[in-house]
C-alpha positions as CSV (number, residue, x, y, z in Angstrom):
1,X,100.6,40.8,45.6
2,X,98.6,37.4,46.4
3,X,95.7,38.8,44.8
4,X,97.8,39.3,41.5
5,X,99.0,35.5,41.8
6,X,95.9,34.1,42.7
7,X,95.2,33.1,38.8
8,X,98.5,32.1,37.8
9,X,98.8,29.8,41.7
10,X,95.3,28.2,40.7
11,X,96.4,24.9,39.8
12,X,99.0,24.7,42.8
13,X,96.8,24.0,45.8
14,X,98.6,25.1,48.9
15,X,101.7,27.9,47.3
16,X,99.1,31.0,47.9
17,X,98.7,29.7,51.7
18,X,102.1,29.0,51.7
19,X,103.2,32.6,50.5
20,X,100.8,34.5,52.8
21,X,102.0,32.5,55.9
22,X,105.6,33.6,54.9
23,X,105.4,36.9,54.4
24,X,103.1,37.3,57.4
25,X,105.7,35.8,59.6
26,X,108.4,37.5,57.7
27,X,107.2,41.3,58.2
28,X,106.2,40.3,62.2
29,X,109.1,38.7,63.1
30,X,111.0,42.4,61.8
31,X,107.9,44.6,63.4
32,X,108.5,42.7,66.9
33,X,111.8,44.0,66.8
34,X,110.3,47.4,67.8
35,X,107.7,46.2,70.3
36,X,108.0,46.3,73.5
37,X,108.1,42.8,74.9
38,X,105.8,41.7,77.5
39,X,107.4,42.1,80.7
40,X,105.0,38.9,82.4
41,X,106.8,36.3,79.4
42,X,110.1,38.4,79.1
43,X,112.6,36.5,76.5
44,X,113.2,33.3,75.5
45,X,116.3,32.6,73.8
46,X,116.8,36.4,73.3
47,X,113.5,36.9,71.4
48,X,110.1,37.2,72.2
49,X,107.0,34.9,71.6
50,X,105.9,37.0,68.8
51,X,109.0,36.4,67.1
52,X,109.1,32.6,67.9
53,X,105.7,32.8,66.4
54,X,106.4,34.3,63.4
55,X,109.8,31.4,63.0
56,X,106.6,29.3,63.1
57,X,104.4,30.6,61.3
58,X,107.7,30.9,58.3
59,X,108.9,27.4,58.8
60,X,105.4,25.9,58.3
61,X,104.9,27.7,54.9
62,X,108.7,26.9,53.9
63,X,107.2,22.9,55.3
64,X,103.5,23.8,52.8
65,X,105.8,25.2,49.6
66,X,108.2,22.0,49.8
67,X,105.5,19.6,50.1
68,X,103.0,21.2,47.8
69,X,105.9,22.6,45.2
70,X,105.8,19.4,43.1
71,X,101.7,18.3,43.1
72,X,99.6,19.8,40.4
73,X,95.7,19.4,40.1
74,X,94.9,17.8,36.8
């Protein structure tokens, strides 16, 4: 799917970065779900570091798209 967008994206520096780190931390925070988590960290707040990761990784590309959603490359 990025590689389909890559062309239409290429005068928005930033979206294509932005919509890989969100649907990366998207799918993992839904695949940890199924994991088992590891017993030496156990649970914070009720999930797991993978899925505080992922929050990460999906509020830093929600943080990219806002800030890079208005620049354009002349």
């Amino acid at each position: 799917v990025l590689w389909l967008l890559r062309n239409k994206l290429r005068n928005r520096p930033g979206i294509l970065s932005g919509l890989y780190l969100f649907g990366y931390g998207f799918f993992r925070f839904f695949i940890e779900f199924f994991r088992q988590p590891d017993h030496q960290i156990g649970l914070i707040s009720g999930l797991t570091l993978g899925q505080l990761f992922s929050l990460i990784l999906v509020f830093m590309a929600v943080a990219i798209y806002l800030l890079q959603r208005d620049k354009k490359v002349i």
